[in-house]
N, C-alpha and C positions, 0 to 999 in steps of 0.2 A: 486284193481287197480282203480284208478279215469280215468275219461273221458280224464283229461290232461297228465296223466302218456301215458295211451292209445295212443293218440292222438303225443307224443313225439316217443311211439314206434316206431307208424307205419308212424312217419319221417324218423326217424331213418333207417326205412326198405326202402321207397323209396327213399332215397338214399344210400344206401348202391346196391341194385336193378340198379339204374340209375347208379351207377360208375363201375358197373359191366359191365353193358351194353358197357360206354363207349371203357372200355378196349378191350369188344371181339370187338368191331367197328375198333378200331383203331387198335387191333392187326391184321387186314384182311385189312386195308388198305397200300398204298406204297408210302413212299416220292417221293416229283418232283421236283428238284429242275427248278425252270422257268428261270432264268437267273444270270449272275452271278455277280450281286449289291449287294450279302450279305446279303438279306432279306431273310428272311424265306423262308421255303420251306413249297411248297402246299400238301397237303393230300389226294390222289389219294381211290378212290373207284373202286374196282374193278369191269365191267363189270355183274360175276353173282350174287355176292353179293347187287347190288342193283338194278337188276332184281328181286331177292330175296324177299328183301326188299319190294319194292316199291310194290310187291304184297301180302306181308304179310300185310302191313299197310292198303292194298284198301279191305283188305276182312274180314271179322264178324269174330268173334270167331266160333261161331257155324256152318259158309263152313270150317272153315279150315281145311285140312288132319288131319287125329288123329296120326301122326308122330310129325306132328308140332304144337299141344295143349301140348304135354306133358311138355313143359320149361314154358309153363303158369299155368299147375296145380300146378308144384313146387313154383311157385311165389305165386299161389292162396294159395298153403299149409302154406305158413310162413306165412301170413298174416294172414290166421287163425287160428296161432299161438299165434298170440297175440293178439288178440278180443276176443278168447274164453273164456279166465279167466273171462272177462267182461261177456260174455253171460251166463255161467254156476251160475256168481254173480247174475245175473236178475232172470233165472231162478228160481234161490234156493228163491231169495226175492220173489216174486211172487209165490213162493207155499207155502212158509210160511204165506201165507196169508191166502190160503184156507185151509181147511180140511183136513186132509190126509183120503184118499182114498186108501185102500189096498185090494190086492187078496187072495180071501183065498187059492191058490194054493201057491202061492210063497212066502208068506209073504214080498210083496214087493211093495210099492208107485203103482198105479197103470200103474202109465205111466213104469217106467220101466218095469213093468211086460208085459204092453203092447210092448215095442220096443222087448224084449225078446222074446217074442213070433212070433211074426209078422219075425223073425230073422230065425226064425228054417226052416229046411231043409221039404223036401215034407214029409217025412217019418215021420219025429217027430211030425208034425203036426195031424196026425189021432191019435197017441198017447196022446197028449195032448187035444184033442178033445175028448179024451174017459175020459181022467182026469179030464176032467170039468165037462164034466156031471156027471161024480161020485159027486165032490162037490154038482153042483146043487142039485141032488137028496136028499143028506144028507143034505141038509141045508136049505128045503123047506122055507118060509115064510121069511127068516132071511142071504135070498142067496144075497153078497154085490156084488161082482163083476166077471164076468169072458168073456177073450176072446177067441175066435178062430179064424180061419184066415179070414173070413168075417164080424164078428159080435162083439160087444163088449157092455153086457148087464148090468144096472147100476141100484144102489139101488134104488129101488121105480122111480121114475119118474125123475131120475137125467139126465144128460146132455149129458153121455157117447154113450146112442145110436148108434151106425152106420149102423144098418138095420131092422127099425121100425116094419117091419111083422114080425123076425124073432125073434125078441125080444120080438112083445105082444106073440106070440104063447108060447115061453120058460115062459112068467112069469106067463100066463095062465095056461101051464103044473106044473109049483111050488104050484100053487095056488091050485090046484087039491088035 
């Protein structure tokens, strides 16, 4: 998807979004007719609905009740409906750049292996913590990558790091 396919979507979506709106607006409002010249008739807001209003619009997203976020996340959902094709394209270019980096548990890209992990439950977590160190052990000098839920340690002197003591101490013990 190009940046102006993109870019057409998520016109597309805010207006589709804004005509929506319209409708529920005007479906809660009530004719008035003001006199009787034949002119149009005025479009009445009712009292709580623009009490409502008038205080949804003065306040952040993040004061608002979590009753009244929820028609925001659905509008945040679609939108990132259609950005993602683009994100997930970035991504994939951008790591087709580097190296692939894989775990030897998973046989998988590192990062995925990494969100997979970081994903698991309290319990699975000790278990795969014990599966890693079985890697490491078996794979002294030649150990590419593994995580657990604190640590994430990377071939030789690579960039993966996320907690430098506990990582020289494990490369120290491979090295043994």
């Amino acid at each position: 998807m190009t940046a102006d396919e993109v870019r057409e979507n998520l016109a597309a979506y805010a207006h589709t979004a804004w005509s929506g709106w319209m409708k529920y607006l005007y479906s809660k409002c009530y004719s008035l007719k003001m006199d009787n010249s034949g002119g149009p008739p005025c479009l009445v807001v009712p009292a709580w609905a623009s009490l409502r209003w008038n205080r949804q619009a003065a306040t952040s997203y993040s004061d608002m009740p979590e009753n009244e976020k929820k028609s925001d996340r659905e509008e945040a959902d679609k939108m990132i409906a259609i950005i993602q094709p683009l994100i997930t394209a970035a991504v994939a270019e951008e790591a087709a750049k580097k190296p692939s980096r894989m775990c030897h548990l998973h046989k998988k890209p590192l990062c995925a292996c990494y969100e997979c992990i970081k994903d698991f439950k309290a319990e699975e977590r000790a278990d795969e913590r014990a599966r890693c160190a079985k890697v490491a052990e078996s794979t002294k000098g030649g150990y590419t990558a593994c995580i657990t839920e604190d640590i994430l340690v990377p071939d030789k002197d690579g960039p993966w790091t996320l907690n430098t003591d506990i990582a020289a101490a494990i490369r120290k013990g491979l090295k043994a």
